[in-house]
PQR file with spaces between the fields and no chain letter, atoms N, CA, C, O and H, PARSE charges and radii, in Angstrom:
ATOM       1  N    UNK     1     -21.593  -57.122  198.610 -0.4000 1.5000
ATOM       2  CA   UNK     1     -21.685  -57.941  197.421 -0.0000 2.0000
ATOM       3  C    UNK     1     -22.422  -59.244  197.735  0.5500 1.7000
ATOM       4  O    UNK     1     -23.013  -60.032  196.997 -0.5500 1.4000
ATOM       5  N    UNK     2     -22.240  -59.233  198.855 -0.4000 1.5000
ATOM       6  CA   UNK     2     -22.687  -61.150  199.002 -0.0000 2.0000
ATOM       7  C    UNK     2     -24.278  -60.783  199.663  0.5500 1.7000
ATOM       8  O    UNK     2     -24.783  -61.850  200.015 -0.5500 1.4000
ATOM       9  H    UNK     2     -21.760  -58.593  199.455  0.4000 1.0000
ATOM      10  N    UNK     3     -24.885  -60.021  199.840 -0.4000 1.5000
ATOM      11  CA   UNK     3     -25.944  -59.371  199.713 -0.0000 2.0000
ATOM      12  C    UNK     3     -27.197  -59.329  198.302  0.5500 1.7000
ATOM      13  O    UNK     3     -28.376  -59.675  198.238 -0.5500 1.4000
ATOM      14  H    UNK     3     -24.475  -59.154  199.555  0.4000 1.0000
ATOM      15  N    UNK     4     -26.040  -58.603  197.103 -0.4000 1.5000
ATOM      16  CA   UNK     4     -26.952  -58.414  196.124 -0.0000 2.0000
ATOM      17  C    UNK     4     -26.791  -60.235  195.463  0.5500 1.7000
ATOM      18  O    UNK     4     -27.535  -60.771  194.642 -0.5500 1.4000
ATOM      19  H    UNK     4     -25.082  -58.322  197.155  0.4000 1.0000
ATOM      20  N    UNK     5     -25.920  -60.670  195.963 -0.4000 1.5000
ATOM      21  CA   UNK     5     -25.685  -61.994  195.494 -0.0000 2.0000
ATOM      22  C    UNK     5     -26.898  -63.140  195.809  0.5500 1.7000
ATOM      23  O    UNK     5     -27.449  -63.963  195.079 -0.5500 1.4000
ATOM      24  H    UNK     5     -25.315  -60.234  196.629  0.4000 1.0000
ATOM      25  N    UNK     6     -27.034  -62.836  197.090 -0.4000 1.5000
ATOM      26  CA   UNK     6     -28.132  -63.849  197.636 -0.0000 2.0000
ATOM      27  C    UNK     6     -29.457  -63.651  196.839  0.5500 1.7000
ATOM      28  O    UNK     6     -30.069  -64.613  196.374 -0.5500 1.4000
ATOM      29  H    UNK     6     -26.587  -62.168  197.683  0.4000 1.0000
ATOM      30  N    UNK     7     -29.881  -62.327  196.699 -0.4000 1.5000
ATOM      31  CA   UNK     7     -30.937  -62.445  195.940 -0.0000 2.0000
ATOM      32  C    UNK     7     -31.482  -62.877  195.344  0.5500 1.7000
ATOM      33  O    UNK     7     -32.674  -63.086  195.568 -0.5500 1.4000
ATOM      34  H    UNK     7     -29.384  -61.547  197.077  0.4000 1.0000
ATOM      35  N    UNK     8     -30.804  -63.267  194.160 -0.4000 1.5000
ATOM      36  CA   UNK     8     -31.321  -64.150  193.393 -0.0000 2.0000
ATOM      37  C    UNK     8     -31.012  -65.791  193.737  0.5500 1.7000
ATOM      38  O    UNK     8     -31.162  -66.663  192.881 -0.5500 1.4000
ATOM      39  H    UNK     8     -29.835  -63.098  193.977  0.4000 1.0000
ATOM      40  N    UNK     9     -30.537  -66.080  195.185 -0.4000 1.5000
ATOM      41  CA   UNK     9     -29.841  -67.338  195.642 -0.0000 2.0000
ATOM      42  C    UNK     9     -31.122  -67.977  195.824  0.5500 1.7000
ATOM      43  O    UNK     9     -31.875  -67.244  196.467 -0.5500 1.4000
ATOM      44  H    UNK     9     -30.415  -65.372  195.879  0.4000 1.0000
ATOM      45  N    UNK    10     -31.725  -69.249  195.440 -0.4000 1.5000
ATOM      46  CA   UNK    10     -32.920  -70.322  195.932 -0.0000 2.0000
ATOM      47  C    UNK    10     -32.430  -71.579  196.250  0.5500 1.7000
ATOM      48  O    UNK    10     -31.799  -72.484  195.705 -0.5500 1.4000
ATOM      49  H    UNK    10     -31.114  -69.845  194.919  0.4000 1.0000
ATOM      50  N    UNK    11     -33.053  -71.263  197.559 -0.4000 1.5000
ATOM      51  CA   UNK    11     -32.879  -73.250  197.477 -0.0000 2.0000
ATOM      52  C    UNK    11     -33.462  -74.195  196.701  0.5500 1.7000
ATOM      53  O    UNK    11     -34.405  -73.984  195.939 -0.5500 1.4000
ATOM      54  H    UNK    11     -33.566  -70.528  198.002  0.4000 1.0000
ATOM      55  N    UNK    12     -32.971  -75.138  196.862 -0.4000 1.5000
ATOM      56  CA   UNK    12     -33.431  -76.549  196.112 -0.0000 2.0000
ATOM      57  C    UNK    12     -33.653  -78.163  197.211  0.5500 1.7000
ATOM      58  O    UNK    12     -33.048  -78.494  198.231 -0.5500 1.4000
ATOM      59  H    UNK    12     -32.205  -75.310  197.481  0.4000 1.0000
ATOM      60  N    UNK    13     -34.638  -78.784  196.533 -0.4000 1.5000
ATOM      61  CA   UNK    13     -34.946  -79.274  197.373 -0.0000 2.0000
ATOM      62  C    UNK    13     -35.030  -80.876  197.002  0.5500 1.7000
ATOM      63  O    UNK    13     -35.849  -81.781  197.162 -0.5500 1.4000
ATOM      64  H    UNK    13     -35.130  -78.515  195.705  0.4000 1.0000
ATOM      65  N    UNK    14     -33.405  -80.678  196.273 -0.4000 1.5000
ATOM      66  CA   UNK    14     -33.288  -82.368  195.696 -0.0000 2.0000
ATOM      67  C    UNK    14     -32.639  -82.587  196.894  0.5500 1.7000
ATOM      68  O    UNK    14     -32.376  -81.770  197.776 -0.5500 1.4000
ATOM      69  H    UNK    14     -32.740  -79.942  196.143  0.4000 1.0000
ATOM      70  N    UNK    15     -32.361  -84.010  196.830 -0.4000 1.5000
ATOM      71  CA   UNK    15     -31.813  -85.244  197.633 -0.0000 2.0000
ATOM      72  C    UNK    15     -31.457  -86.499  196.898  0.5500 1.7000
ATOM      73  O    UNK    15     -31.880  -86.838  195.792 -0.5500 1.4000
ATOM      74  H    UNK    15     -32.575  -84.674  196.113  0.4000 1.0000
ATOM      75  N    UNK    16     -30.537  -87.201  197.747 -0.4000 1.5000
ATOM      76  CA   UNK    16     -30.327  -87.674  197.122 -0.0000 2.0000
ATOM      77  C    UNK    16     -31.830  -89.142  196.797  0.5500 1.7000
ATOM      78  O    UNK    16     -32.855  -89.085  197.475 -0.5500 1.4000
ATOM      79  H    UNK    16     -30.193  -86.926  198.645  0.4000 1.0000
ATOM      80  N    UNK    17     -31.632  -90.317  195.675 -0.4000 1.5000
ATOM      81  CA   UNK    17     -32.882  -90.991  195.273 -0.0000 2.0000
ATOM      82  C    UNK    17     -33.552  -90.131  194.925  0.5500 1.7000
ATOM      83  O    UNK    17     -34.706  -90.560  194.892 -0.5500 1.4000
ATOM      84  H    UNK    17     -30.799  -90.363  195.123  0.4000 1.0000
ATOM      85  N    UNK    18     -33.486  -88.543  194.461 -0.4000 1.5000
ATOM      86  CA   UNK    18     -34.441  -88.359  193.914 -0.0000 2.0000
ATOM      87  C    UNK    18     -34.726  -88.713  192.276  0.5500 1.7000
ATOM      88  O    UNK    18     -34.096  -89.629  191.747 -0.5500 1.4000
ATOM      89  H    UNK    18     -32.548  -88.196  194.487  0.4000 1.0000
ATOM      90  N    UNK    19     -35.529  -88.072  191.663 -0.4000 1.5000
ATOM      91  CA   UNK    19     -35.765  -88.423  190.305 -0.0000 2.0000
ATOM      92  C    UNK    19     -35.579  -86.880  189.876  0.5500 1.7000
ATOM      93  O    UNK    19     -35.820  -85.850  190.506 -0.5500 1.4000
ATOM      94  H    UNK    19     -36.041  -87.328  192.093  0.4000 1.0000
ATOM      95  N    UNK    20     -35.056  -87.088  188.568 -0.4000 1.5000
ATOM      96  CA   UNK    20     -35.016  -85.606  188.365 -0.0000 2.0000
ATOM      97  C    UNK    20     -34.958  -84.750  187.045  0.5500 1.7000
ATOM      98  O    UNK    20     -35.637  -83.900  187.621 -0.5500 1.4000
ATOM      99  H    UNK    20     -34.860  -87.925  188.057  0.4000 1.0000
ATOM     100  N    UNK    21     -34.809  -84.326  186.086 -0.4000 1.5000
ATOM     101  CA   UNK    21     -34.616  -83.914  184.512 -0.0000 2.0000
ATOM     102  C    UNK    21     -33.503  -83.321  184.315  0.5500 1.7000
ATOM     103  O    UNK    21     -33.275  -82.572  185.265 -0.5500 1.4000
ATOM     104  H    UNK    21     -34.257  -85.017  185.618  0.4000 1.0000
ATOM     105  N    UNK    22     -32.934  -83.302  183.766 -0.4000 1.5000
ATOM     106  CA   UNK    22     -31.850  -82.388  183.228 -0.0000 2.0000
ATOM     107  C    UNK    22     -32.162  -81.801  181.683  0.5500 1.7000
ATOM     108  O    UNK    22     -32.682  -82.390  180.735 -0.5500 1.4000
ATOM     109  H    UNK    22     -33.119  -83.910  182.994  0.4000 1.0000
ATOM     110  N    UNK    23     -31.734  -80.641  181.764 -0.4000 1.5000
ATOM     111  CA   UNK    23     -32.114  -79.275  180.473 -0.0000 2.0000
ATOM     112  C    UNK    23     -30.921  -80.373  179.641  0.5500 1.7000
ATOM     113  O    UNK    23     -29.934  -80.967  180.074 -0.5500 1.4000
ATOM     114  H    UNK    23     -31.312  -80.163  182.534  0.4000 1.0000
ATOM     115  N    UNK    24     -31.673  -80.287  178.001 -0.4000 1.5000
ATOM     116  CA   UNK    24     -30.965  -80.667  176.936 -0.0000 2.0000
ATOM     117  C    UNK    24     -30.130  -79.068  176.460  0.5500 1.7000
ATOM     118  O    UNK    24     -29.553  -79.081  175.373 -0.5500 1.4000
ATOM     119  H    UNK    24     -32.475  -79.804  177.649  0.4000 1.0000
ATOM     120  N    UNK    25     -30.106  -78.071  177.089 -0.4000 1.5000
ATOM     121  CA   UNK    25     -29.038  -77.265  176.226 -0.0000 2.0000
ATOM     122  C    UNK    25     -27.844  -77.114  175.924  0.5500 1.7000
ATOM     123  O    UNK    25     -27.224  -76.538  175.030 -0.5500 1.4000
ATOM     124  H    UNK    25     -30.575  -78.060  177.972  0.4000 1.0000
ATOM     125  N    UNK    26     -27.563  -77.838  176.982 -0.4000 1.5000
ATOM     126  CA   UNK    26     -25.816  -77.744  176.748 -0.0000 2.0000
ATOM     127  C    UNK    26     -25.332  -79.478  176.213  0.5500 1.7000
ATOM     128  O    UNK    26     -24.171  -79.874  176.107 -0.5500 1.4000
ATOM     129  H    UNK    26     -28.067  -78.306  177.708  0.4000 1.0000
ATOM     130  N    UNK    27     -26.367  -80.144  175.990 -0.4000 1.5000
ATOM     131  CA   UNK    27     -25.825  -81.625  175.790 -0.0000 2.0000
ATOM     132  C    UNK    27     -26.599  -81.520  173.792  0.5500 1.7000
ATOM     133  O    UNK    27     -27.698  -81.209  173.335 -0.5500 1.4000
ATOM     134  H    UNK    27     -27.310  -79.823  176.076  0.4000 1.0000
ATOM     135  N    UNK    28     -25.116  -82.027  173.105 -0.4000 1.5000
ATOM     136  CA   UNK    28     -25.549  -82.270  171.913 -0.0000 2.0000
ATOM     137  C    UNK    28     -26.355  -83.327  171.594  0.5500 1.7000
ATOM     138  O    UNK    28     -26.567  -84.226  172.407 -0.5500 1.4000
ATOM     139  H    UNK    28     -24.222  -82.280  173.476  0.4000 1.0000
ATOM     140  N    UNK    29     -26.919  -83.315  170.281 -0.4000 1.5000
ATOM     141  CA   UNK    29     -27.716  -84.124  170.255 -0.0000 2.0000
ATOM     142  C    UNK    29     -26.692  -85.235  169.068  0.5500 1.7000
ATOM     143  O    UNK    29     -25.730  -84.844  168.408 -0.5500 1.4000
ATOM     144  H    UNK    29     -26.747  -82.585  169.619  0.4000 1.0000
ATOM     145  N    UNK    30     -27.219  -86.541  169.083 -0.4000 1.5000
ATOM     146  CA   UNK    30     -26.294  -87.580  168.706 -0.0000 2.0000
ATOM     147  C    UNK    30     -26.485  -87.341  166.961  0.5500 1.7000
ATOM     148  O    UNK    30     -25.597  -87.010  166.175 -0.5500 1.4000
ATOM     149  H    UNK    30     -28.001  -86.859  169.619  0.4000 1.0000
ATOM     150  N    UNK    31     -27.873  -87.613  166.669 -0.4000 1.5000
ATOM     151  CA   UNK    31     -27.922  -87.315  165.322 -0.0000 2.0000
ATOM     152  C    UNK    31     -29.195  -86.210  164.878  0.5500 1.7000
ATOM     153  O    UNK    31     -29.888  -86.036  165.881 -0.5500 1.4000
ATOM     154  H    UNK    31     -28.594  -87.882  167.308  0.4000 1.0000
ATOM     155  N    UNK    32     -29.701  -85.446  163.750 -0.4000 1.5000
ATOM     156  CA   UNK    32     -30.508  -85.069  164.403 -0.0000 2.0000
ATOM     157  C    UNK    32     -30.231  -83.483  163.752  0.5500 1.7000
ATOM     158  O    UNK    32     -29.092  -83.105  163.477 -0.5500 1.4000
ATOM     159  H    UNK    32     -29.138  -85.587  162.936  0.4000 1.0000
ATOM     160  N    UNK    33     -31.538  -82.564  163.538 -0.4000 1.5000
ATOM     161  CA   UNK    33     -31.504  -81.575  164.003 -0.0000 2.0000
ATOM     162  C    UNK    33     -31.563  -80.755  165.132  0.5500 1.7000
ATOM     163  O    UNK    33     -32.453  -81.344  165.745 -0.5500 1.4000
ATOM     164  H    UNK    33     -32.463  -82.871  163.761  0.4000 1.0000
ATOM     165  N    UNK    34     -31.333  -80.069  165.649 -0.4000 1.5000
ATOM     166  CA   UNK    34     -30.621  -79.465  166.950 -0.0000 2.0000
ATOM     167  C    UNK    34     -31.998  -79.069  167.007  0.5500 1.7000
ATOM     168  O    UNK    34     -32.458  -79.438  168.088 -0.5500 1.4000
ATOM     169  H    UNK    34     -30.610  -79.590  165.150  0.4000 1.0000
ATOM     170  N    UNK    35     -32.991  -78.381  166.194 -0.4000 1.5000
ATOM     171  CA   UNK    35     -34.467  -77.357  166.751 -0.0000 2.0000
ATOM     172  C    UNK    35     -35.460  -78.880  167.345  0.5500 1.7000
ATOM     173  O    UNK    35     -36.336  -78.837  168.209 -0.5500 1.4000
ATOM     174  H    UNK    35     -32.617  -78.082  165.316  0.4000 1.0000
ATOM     175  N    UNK    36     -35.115  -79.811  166.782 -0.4000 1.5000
ATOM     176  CA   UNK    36     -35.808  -81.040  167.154 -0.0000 2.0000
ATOM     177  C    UNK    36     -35.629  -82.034  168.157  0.5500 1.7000
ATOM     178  O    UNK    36     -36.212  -83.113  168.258 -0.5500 1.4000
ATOM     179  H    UNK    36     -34.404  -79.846  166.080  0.4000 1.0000
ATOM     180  N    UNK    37     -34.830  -81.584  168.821 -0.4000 1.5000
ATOM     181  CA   UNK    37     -34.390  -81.921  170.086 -0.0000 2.0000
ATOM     182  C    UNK    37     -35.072  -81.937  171.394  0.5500 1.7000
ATOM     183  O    UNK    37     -35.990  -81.119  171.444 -0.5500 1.4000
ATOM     184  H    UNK    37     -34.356  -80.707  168.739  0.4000 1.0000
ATOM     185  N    UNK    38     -34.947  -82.423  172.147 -0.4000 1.5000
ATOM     186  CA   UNK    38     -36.494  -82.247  173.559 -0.0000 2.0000
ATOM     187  C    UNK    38     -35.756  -81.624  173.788  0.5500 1.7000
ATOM     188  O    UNK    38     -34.661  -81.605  173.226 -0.5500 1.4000
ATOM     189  H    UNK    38     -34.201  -83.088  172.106  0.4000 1.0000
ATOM     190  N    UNK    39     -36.244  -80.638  175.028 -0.4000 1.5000
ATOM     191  CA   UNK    39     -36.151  -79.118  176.106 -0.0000 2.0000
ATOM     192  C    UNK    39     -35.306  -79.830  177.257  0.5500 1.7000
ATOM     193  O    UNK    39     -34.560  -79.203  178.009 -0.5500 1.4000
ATOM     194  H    UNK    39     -37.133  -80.653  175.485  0.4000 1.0000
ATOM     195  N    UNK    40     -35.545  -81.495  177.320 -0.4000 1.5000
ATOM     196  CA   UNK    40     -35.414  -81.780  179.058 -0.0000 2.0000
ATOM     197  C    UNK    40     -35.271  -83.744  178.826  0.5500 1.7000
ATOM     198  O    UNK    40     -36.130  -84.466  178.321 -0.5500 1.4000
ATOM     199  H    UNK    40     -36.150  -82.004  176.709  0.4000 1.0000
ATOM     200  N    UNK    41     -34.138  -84.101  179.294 -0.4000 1.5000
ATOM     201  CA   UNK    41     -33.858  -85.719  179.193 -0.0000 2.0000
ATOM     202  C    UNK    41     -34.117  -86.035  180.864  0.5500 1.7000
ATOM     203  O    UNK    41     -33.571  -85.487  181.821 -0.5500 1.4000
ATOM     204  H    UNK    41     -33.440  -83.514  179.704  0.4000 1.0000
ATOM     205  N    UNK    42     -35.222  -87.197  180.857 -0.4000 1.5000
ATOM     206  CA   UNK    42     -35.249  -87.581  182.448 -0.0000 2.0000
ATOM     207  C    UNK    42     -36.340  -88.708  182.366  0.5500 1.7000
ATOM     208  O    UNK    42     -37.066  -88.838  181.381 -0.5500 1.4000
ATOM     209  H    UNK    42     -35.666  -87.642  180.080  0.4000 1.0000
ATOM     210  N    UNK    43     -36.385  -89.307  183.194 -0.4000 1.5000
ATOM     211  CA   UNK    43     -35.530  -88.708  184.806 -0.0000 2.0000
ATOM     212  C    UNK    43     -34.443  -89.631  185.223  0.5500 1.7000
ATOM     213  O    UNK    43     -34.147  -90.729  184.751 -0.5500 1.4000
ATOM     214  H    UNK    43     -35.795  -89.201  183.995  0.4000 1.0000
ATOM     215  N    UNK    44     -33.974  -89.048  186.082 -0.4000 1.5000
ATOM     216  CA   UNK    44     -32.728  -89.775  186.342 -0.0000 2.0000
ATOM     217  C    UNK    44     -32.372  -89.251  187.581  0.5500 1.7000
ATOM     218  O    UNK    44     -32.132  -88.106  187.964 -0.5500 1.4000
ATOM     219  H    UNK    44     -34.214  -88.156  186.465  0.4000 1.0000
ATOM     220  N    UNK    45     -32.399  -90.981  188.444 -0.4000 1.5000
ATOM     221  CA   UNK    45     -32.097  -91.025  189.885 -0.0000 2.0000
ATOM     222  C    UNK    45     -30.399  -89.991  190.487  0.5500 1.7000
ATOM     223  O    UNK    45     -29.262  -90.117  190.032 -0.5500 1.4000
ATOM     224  H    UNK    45     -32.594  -91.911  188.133  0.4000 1.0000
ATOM     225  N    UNK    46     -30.808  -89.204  191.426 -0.4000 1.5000
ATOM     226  CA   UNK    46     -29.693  -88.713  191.903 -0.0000 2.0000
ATOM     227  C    UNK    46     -28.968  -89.494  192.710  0.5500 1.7000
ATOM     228  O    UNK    46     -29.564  -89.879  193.716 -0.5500 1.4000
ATOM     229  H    UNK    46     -31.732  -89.102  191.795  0.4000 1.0000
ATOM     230  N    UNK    47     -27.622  -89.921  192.545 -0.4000 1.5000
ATOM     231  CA   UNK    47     -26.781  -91.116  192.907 -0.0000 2.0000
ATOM     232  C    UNK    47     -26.055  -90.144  194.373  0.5500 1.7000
ATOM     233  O    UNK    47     -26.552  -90.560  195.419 -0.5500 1.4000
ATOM     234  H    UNK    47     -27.137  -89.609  191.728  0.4000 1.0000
ATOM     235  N    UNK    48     -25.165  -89.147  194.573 -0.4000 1.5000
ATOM     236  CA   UNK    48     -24.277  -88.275  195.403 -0.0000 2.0000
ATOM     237  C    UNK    48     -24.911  -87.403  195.245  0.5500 1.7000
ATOM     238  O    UNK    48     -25.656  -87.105  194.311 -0.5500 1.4000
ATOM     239  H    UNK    48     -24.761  -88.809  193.722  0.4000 1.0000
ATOM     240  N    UNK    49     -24.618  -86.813  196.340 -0.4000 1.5000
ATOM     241  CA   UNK    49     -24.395  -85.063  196.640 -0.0000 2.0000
ATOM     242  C    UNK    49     -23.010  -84.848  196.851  0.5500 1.7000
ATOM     243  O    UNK    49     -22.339  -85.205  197.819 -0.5500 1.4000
ATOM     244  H    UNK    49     -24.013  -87.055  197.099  0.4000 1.0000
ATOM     245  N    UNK    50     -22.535  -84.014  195.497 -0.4000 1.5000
ATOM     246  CA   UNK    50     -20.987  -83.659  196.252 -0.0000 2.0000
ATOM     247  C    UNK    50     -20.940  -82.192  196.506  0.5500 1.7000
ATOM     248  O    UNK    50     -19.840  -81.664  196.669 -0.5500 1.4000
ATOM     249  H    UNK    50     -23.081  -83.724  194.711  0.4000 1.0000
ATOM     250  N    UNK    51     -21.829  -81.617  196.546 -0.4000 1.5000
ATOM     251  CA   UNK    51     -21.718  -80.513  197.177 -0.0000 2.0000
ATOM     252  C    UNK    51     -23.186  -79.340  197.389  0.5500 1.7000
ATOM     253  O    UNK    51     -23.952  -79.239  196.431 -0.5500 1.4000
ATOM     254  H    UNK    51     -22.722  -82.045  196.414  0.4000 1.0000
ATOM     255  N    UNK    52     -23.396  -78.726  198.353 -0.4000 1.5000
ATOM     256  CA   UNK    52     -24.761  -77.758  197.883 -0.0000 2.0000
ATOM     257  C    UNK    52     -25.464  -77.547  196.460  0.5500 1.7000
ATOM     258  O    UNK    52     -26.644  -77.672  196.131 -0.5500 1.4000
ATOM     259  H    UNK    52     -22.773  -78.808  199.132  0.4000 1.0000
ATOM     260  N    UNK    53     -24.274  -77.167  195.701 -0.4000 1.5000
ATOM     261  CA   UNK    53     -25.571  -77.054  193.995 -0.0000 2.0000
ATOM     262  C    UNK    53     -24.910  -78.188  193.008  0.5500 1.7000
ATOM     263  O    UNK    53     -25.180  -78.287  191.811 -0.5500 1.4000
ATOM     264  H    UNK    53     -23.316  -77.065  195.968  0.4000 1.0000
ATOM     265  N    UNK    54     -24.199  -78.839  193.569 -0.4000 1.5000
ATOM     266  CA   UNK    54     -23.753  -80.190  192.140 -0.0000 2.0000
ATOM     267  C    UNK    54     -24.205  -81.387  192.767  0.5500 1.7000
ATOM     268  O    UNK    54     -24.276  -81.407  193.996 -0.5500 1.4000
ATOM     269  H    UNK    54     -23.980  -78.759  194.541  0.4000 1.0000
ATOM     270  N    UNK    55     -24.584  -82.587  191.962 -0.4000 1.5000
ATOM     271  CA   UNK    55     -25.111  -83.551  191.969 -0.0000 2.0000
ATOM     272  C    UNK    55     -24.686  -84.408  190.891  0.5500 1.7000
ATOM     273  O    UNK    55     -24.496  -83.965  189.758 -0.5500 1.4000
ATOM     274  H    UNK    55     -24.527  -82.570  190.964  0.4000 1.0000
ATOM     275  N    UNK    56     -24.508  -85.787  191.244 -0.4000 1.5000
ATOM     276  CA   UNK    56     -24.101  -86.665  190.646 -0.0000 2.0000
ATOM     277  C    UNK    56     -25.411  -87.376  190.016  0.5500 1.7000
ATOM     278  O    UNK    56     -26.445  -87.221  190.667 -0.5500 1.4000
ATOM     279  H    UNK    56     -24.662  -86.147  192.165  0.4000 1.0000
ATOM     280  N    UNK    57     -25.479  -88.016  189.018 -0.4000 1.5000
ATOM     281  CA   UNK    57     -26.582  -88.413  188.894 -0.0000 2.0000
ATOM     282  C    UNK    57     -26.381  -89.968  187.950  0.5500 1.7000
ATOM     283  O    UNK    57     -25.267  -90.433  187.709 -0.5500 1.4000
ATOM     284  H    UNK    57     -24.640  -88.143  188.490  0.4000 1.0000
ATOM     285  N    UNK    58     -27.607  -90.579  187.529 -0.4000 1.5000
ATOM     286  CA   UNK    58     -27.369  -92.050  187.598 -0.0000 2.0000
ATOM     287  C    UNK    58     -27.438  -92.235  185.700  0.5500 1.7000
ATOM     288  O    UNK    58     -28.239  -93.116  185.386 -0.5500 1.4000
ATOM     289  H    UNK    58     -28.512  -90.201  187.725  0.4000 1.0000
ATOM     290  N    UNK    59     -26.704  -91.518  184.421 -0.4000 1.5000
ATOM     291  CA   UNK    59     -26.878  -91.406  183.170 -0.0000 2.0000
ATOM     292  C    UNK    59     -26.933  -93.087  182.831  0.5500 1.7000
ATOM     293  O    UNK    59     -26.425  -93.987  183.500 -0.5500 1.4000
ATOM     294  H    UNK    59     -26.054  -90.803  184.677  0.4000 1.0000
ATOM     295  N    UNK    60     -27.667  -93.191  181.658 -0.4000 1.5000
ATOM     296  CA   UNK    60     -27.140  -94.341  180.542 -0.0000 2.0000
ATOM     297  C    UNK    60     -25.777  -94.456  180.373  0.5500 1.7000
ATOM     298  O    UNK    60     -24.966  -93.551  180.572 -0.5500 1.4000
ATOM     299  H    UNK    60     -28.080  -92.460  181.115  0.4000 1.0000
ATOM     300  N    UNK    61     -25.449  -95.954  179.882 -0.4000 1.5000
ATOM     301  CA   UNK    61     -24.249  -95.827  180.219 -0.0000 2.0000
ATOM     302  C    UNK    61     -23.635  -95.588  178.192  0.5500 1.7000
ATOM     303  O    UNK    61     -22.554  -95.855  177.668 -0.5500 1.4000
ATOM     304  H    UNK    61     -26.108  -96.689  179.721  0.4000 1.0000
ATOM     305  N    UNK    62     -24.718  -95.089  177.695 -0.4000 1.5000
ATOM     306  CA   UNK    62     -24.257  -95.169  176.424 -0.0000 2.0000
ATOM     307  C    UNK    62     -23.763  -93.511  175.893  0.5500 1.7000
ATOM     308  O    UNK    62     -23.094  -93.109  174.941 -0.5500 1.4000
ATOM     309  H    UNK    62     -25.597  -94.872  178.120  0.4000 1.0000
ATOM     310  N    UNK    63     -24.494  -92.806  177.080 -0.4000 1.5000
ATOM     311  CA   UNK    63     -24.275  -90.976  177.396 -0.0000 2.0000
ATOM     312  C    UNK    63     -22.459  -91.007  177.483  0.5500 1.7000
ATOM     313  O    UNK    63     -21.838  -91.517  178.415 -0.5500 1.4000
ATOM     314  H    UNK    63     -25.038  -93.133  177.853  0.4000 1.0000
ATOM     315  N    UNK    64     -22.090  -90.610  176.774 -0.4000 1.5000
ATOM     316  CA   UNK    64     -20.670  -90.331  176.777 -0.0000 2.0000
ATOM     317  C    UNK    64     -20.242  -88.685  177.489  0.5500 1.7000
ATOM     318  O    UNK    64     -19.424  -87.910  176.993 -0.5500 1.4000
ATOM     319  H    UNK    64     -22.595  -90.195  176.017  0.4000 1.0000
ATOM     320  N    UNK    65     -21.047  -88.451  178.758 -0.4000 1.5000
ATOM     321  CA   UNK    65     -20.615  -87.175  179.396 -0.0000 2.0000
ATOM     322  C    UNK    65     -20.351  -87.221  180.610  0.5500 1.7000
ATOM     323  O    UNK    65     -20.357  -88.358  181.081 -0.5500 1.4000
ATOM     324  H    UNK    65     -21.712  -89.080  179.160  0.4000 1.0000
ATOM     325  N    UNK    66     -20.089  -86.291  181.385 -0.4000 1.5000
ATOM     326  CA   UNK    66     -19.988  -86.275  182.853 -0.0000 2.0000
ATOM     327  C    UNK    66     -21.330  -86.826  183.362  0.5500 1.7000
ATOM     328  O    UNK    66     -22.289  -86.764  182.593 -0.5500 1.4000
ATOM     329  H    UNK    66     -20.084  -85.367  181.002  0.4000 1.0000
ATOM     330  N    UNK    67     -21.472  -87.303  184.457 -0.4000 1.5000
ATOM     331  CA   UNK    67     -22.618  -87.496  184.852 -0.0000 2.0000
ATOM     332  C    UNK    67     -22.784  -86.604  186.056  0.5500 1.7000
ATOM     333  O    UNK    67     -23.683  -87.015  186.790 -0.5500 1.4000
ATOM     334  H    UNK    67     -20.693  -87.353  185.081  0.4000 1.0000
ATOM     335  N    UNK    68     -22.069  -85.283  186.567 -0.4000 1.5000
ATOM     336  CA   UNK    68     -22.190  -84.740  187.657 -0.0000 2.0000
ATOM     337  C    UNK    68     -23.002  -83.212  186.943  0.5500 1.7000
ATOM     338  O    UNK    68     -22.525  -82.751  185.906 -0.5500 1.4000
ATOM     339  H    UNK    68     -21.339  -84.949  185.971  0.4000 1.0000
ATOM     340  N    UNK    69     -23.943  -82.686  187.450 -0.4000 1.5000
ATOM     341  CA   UNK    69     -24.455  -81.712  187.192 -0.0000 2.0000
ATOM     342  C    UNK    69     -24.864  -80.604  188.125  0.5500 1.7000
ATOM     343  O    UNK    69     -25.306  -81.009  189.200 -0.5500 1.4000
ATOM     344  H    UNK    69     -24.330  -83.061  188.292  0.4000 1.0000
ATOM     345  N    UNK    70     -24.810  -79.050  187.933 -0.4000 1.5000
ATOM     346  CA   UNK    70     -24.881  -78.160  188.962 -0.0000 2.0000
ATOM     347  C    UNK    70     -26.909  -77.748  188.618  0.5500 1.7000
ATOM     348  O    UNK    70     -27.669  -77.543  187.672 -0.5500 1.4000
ATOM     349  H    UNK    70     -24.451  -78.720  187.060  0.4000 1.0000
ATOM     350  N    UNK    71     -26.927  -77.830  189.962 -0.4000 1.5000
ATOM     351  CA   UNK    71     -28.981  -77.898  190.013 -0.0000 2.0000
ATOM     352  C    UNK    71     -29.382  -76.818  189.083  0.5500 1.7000
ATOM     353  O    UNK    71     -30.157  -77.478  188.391 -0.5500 1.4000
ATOM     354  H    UNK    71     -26.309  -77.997  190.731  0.4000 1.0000
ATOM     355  N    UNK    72     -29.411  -75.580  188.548 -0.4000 1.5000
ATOM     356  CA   UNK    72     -29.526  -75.010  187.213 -0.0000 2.0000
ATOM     357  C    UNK    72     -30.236  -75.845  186.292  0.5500 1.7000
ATOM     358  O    UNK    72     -31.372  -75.622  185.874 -0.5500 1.4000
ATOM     359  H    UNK    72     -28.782  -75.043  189.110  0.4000 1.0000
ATOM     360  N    UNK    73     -29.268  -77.135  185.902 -0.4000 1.5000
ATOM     361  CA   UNK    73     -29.471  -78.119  184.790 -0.0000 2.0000
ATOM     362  C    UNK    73     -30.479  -78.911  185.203  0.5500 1.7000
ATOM     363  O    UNK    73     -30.876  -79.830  184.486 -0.5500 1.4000
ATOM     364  H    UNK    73     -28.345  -77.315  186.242  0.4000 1.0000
């Protein structure tokens, strides 16, 4: 299993200070139609690494969400 798993496994090649985008799909939009929305909010300095694929990152402080995100996003 941990075979067919890797396959599709890629590295990534953030760090931390980097600059970076995060996908608008899973973050609502404040006002607004949803089709009118950008694809991608950035950039935004990576603050931690707390682990291989999550990252902390440096949001507005007016973003009312987590600011930790898994590299996917």
């Amino acid at each position: 299993m941990k075979k067919q798993a890797d396959i599709r496994k890629k590295d990534h090649p953030f760090k931390e200070n980097d600059l970076v985008y995060v996908t608008a799909s899973h973050i609502k939009p404040q006002s607004g139609v949803n089709k009118l929305k950008p694809l991608a909010h950035g950039s935004f300095r990576i603050v931690k690494k707390i682990n291989d694929v999550t990252f902390a990152l440096d949001l507005p402080k007016h973003w009312k969400i987590n600011n930790t995100f898994h590299v996917s996003y």
